[in-house]
Legacy VTK file of the C-alpha trace (Angstrom):
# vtk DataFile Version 3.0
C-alpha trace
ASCII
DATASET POLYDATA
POINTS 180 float
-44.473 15.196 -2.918
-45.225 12.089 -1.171
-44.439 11.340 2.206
-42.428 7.801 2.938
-43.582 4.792 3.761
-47.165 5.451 1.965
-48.491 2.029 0.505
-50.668 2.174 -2.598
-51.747 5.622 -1.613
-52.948 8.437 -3.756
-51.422 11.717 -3.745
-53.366 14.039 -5.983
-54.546 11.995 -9.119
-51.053 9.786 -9.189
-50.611 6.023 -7.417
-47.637 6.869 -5.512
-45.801 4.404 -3.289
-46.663 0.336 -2.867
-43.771 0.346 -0.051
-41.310 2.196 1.960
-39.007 4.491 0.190
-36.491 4.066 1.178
-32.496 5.946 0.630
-29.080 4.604 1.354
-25.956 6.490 1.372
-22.462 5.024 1.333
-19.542 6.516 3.513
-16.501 5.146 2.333
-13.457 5.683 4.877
-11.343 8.419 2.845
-7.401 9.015 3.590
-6.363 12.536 3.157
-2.859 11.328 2.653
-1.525 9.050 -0.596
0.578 6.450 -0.151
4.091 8.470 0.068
2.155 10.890 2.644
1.381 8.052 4.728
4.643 6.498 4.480
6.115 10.357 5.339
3.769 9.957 8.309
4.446 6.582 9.503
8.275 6.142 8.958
9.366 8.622 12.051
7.142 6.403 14.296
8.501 2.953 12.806
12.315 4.127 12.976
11.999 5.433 16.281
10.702 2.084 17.986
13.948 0.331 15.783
12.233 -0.743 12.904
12.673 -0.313 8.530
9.638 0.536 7.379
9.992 -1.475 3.925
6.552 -0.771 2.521
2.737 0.058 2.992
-0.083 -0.849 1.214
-3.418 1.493 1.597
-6.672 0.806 0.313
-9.608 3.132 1.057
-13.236 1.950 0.366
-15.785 0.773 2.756
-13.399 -0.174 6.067
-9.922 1.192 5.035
-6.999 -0.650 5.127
-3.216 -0.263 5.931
-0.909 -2.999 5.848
2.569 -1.875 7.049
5.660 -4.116 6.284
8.573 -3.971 8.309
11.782 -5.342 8.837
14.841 -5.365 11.307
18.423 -6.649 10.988
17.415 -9.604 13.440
13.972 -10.495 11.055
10.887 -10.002 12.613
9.086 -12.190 15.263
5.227 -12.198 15.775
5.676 -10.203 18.816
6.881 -7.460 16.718
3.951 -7.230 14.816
1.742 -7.425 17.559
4.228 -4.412 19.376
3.972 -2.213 16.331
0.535 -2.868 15.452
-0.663 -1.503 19.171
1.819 1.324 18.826
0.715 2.244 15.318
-2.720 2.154 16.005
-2.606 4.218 19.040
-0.788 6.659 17.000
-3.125 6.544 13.704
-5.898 7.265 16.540
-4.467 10.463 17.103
-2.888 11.475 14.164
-4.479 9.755 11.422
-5.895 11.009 8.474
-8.627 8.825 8.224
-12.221 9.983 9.048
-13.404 6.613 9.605
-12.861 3.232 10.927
-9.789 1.707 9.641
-7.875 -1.725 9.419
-4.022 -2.109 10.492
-1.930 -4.901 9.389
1.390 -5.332 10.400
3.355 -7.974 8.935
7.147 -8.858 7.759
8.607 -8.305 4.319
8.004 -11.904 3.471
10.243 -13.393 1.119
9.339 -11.721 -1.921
10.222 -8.719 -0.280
9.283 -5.228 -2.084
12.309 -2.364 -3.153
11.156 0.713 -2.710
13.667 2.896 -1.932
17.542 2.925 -3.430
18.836 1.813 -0.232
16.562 -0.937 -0.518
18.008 -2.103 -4.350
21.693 -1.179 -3.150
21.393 -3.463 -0.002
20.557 -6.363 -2.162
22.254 -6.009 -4.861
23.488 -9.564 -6.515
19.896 -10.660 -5.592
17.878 -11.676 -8.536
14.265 -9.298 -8.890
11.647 -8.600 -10.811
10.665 -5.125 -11.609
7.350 -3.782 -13.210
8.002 -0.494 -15.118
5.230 2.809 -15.490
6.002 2.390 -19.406
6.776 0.226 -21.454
10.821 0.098 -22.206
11.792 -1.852 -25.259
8.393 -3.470 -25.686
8.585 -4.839 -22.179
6.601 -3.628 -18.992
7.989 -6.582 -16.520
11.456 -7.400 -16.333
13.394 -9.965 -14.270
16.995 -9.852 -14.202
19.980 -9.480 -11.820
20.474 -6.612 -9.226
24.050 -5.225 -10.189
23.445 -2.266 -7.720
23.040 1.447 -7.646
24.930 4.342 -9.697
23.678 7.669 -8.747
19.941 7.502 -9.020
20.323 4.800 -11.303
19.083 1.016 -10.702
21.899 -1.509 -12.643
20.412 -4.641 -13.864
21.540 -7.292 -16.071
18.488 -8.716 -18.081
20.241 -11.524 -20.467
23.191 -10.053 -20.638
22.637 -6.776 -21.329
23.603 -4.128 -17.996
20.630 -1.831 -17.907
20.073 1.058 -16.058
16.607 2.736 -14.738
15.436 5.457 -12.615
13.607 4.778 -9.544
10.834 6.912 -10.769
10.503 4.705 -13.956
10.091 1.418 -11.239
6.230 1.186 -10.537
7.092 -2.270 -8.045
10.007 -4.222 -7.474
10.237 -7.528 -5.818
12.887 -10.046 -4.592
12.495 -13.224 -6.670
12.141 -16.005 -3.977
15.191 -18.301 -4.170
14.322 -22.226 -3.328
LINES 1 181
180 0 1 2 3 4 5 6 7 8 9 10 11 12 13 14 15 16 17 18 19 20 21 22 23 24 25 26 27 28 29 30 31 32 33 34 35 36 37 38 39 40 41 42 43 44 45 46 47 48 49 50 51 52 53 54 55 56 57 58 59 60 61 62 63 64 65 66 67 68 69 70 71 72 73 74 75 76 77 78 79 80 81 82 83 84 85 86 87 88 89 90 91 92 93 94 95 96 97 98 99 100 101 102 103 104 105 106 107 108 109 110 111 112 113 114 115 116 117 118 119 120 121 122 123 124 125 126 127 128 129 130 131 132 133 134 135 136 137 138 139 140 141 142 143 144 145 146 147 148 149 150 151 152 153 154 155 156 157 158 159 160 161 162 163 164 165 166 167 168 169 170 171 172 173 174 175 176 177 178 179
């Protein structure tokens, strides 16, 4: 074989090589954790400093990234962001489970705010939402209705109507629909 970098060389009775040869290799930033491990990881730290953790996003590829949304029964300032970002980070730097460089974002809820949890659908119930479902129910993946509340482990809406009832674990997302 060749060595690199030969230009227009011969090596035996082949032309090998009219430039560098060159070989690139990708590291993209891998999380050991999925999304509920992360949340399991991150909700201790975001409770304890008087915070909801409402939601994360995670994305791994390239730089990875971790937006964190979180709440407080007083809303949340800029200030809080910035607080919890520093804190988070400093933690993630320790404990992470990322072998790579990372991004944080810390933000609010924003008013589209995501359900994720039955607390979550149970403290705004009477809000209008919109809910995307893992399968198909009825034909339809994406419903938007009214939150009647929880039962059980059951989600109440009323889609036109009709009361309906689904399991959190048939919910894929679930928003607050933005009243103006």
């Amino acid at each position: 074989m060749a060595p690199c970098g030969l230009r227009g060389r011969t090596w035996g009775r082949k032309k090998w090589a009219n430039g560098p040869f060159f070989v690139l290799v990708i590291v993209n930033v891998k999380s050991m954790l999925d999304k509920d491990g992360l949340i399991s990881l991150l909700e201790p730290v975001v409770v304890a400093l008087g915070y909801e953790l409402v939601d994360l996003d995670a994305h791994t590829g390239g730089r990875g990234t971790i937006r964190v949304y979180i709440d407080r029964e007083q809303g949340i300032m800029l200030s809080d962001c910035e607080f919890l970002s520093h804190q988070l980070s400093a933690f993630l730097d320790v404990e992470g489970p990322f072998s790579g460089n990372y991004i944080l974002e810390v933000s609010s809820p924003g008013i589209d705010r995501k359900l994720r949890t039955l607390e979550h659908f149970q403290q705004f119930k009477g809000q209008e939402i919109r809910v995307e479902l893992n399968r198909a129910r009825n034909g339809h993946k994406r419903l938007k209705g009214a939150l009647i509340g929880v039962k059980g482990e059951q989600i109440l809406l009323e889609l036109d109507g009709d009361l309906i009832s689904l399991h959190l674990s048939d919910i894929h997302a679930a928003r607050l629909v933005p009243q103006f």
